[in-house]
N, C-alpha and C positions, 0 to 999 in steps of 0.2 A: 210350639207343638203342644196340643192338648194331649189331654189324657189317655182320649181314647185313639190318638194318632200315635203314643207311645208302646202302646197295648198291642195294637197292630204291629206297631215292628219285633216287639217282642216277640208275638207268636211268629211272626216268618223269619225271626232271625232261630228262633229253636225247631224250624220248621226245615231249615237249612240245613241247622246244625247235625238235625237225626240223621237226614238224607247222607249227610258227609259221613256223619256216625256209621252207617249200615256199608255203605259202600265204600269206604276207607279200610288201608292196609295197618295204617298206625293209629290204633282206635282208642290209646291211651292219649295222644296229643289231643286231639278233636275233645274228650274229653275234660280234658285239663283244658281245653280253651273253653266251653261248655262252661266248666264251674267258676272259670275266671270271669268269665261275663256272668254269671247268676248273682257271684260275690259282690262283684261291682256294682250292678244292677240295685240290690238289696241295700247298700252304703249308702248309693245313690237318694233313693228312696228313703229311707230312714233321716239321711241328714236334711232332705228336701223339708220332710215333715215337723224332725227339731227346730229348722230354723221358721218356721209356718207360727209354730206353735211358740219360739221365744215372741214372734212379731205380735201376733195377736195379744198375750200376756203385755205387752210394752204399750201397744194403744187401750188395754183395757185399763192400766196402770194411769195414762196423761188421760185418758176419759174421765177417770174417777176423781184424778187430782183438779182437774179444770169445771168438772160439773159440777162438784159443792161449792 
């Protein structure tokens, strides 16, 4: 799944989640499910990029050892 296939689900999974929001009885769970997926989401993302960003560091590292 690309990026912008991720982005798309995001918006209609919070697109859902209003709709549930607005017209839900128990409007503090729909919420706490809201932030449990925002939180995850954002882990998600952040560790995708840590680990993006150790890899690139790691080939720039055997680039520089093997190219002199």
């Amino acid at each position: 799944m690309n990026l912008f296939g991720f982005s798309l689900f995001l918006v209609n999974l919070a697109n859902g989640l209003s709709v549930s929001f607005i017209f839900s009885k128990n409007q503090i769970f729909v919420s706490f499910i809201f932030y449990i997926f925002v939180v995850v989401s954002v882990s998600f993302s952040s560790a995708l990029i840590l680990v993006i960003s150790f890899l690139l560091l790691g080939l720039g590292l055997v680039c520089s050892c093997f190219g002199s």
